[in-house]
C-alpha positions in Angstrom: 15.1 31.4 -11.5 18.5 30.3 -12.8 18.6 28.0 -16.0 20.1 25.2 -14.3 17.5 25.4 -11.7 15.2 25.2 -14.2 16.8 22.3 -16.1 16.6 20.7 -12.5 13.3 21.1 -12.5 12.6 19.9 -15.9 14.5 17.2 -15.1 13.1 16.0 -12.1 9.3 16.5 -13.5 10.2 14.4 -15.9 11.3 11.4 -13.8 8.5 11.8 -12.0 5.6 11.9 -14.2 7.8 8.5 -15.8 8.3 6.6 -12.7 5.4 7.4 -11.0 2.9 4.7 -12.6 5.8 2.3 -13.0 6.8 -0.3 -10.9 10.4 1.2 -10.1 9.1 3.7 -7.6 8.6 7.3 -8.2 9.9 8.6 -4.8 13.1 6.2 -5.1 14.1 7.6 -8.4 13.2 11.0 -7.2 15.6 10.7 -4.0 18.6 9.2 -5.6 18.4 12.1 -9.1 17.5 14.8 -6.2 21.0 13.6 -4.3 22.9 13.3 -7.5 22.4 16.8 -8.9 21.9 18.7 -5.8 18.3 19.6 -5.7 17.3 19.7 -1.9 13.7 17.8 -1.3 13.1 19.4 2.2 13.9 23.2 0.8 12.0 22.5 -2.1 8.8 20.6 -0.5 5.9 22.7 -2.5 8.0 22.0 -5.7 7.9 18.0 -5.1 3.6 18.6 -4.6 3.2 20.3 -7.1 5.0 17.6 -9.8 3.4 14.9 -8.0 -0.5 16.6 -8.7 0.9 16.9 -12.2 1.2 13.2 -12.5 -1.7 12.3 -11.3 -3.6 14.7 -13.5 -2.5 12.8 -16.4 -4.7 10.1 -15.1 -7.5 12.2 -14.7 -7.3 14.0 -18.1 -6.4 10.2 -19.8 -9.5 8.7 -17.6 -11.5 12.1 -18.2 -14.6 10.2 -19.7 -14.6 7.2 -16.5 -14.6 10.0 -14.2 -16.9 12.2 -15.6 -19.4 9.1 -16.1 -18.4 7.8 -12.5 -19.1 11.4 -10.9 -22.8 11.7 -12.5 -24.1 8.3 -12.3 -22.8 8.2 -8.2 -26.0 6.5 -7.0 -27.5 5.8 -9.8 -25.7 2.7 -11.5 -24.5 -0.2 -9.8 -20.8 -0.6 -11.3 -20.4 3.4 -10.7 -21.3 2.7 -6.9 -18.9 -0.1 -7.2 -15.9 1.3 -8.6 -16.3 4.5 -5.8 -16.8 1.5 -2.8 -13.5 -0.1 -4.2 -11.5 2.8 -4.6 -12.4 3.8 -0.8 -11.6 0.2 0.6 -8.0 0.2 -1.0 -7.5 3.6 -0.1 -8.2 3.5 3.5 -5.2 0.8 4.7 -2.2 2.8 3.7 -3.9 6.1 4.4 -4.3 5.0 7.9 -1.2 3.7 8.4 0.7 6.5 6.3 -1.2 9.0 9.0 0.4 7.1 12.0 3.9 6.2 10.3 5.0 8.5 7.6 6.8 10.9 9.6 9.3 8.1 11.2 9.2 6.5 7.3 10.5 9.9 6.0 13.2 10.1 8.5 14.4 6.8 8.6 14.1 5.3 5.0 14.4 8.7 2.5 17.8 8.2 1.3 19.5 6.4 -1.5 21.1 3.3 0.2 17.6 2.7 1.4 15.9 3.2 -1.8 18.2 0.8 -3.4 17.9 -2.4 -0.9 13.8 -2.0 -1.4 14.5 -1.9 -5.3 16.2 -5.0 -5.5 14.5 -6.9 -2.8 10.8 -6.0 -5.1 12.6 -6.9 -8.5 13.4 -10.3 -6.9 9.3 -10.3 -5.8 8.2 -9.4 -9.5 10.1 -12.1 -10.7 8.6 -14.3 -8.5 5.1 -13.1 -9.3 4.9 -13.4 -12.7 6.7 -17.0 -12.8 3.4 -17.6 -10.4 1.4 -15.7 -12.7 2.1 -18.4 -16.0 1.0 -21.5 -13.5 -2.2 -19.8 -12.4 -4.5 -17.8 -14.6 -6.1 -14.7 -13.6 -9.4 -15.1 -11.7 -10.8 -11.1 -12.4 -10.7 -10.0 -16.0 -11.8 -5.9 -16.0 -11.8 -3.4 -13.1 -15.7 -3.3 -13.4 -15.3 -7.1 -12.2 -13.3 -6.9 -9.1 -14.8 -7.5 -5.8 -14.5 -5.3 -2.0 -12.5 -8.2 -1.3 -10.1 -7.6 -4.4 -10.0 -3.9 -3.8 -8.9 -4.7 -0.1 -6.4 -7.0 -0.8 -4.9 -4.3 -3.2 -5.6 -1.7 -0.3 -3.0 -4.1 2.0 -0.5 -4.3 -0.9 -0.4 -0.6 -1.1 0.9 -0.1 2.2 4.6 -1.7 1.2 4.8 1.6 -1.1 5.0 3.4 2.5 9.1 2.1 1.6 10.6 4.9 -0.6 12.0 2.4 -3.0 9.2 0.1 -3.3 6.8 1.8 -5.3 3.1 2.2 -5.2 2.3 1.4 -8.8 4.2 -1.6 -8.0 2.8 -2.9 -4.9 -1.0 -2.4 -6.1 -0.3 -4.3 -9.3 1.9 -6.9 -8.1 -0.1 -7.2 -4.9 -3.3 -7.4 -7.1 -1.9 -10.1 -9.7 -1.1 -12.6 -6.7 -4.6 -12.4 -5.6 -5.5 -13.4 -9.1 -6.2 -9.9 -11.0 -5.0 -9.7 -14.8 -2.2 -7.6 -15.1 -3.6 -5.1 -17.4 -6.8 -4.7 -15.0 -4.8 -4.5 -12.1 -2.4 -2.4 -13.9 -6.0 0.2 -14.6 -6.9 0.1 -11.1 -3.8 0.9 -9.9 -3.9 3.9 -12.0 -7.7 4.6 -10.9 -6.4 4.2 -6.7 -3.4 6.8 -7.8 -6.2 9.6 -7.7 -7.3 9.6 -4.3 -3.8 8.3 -2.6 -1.7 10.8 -4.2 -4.7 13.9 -4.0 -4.8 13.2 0.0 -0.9 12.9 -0.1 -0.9 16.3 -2.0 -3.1 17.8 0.8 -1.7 16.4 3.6 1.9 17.6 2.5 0.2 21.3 1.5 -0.7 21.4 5.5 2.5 20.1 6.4 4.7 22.8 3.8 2.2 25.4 3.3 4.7 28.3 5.1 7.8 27.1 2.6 5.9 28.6 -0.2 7.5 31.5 -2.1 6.3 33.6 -4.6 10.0 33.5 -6.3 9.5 29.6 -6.8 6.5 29.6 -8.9 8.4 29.4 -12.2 9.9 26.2 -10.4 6.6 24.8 -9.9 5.1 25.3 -13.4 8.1 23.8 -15.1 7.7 20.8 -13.4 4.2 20.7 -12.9 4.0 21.1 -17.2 7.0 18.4 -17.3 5.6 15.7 -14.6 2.0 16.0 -16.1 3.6 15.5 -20.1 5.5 12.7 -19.0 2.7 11.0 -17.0 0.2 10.8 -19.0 3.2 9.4 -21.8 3.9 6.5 -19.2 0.2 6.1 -18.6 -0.4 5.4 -22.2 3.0 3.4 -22.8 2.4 1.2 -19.9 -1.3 0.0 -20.9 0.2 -0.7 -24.3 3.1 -2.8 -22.6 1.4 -5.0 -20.9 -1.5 -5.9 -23.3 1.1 -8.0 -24.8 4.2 -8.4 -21.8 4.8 -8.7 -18.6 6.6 -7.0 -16.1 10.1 -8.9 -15.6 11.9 -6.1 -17.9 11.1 -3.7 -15.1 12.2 -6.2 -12.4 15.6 -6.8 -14.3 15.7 -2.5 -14.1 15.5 -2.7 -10.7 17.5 -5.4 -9.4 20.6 -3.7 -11.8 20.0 -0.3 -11.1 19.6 -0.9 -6.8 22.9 -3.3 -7.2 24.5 0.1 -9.1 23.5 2.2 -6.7 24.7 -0.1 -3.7 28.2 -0.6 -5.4 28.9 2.7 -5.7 28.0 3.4 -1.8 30.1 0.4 -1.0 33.2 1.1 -3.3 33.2 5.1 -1.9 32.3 6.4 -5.5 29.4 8.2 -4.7 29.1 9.7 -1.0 24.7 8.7 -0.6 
């Protein structure tokens, strides 16, 4: 492995484990660095698992004790029972429609023109969600408090992420703050619904590249993997700490400039997306 390959690789775990529980879209970012400095996404499909499990490990090793209490009290404790019914009621809309669409999604929508039209068009939405959000108070304080119905409506609001460029942190949460979750508990169980989406995603995509794996590219995978889960579990912390006290419009003015950025430059010829 060459060093700039491994810089790449550094560099791209990075921006994933960042942008991943953001609302700027992990796979957006991801397809616009990867077309900027060369790094080929199909030619390189185990590398992209492997620094997407290391973001969502973050969330497991940050939620280690919810998990562990979650896994041994299946059963046995009603808000435990709960939080596993939720989890599997948002899980299931995109996961069913992802099954039947993603192929024709991938083809269609994974490059950088793309990714920045569904950046702008959800910073304008976060705008206009959180202007909503100061005229209406939250109706569901605490994940432990949310409803199937709540979970659902999350569930439905994940399938926009389907759109490289939309991003699923930011559908769940923004989805789940119009229905009338607080930010920071909708913010947690977006996190939380990360787990099983992204672990069936990993799987799914295993199947799908499982003959692309060479031996030669481990050393690509670990420095990612290491890089992706560092910088996760970084945004993971950061973000909780954010929004405690702010919204999200800062993230919605990121957007809306850096789509517009990337649109110019396709438009003016500067960069050939």
């Amino acid at each position: 492995m060459s060093l700039l390959l491994a810089f790449k690789a550094l560099f791209l775990g990075i921006i994933e484990g960042l942008t991943e529980f953001l609302p700027i879209s992990s796979t957006g970012h991801l397809i616009v660095a990867g077309s900027l400095i060369g790094f080929d996404a199909e030619s390189h499909a185990v590398f992209n698992i492997a620094i997407q499990l290391g973001a969502i490990l973050a969330v497991v090793y940050e939620y280690r004790a919810r998990f562990i209490h979650v896994a041994t009290h299946i059963g046995k404790d009603r808000l435990s029972n709960r939080f596993v019914l939720n989890l599997a009621i948002a899980f299931i809309p995109a996961a069913a429609i992802g099954l039947l669409f993603n192929d024709f999604i991938e083809k269609m929508l994974f490059n950088p023109v793309s990714v920045a039209a569904a950046l702008v068009v959800g910073g304008f939405l976060i705008l206009w969600i959180e202007k909503r959000m100061q005229k209406q108070p939250a109706r569901v304080q605490g994940v432990d408090n949310m409803r199937p119905k709540d979970a659902l409506m999350v569930g439905v609001a994940q399938c926009f992420a389907l759109i490289p460029g939309t991003s699923r942190s930011g559908s769940t949460i923004m989805g789940g703050m119009l229905w009338g979750i607080e930010r920071k508990t909708a913010t947690e169980f977006s996190f939380f619904l990360a787990v099983p989406m992204m672990v069936a995603a990993t799987v799914y995509d295993v199947y799908k590249s499982w003959s692309l794996f060479q031996l030669h590219d481990l050393g690509l995978i670990a420095v990612g993997f290491v890089a992706a889960f560092v910088s996760g579990l970084f945004a993971v912390r950061s973000l909780l700490k954010f929004v405690s006290t702010r919204n999200y419009v800062p993230f919605a003015y990121y957007r809306i400039v850096f789509g517009l950025l990337i649109l110019a430059t396709w438009k003016l010829g500067w960069v050939a997306w």
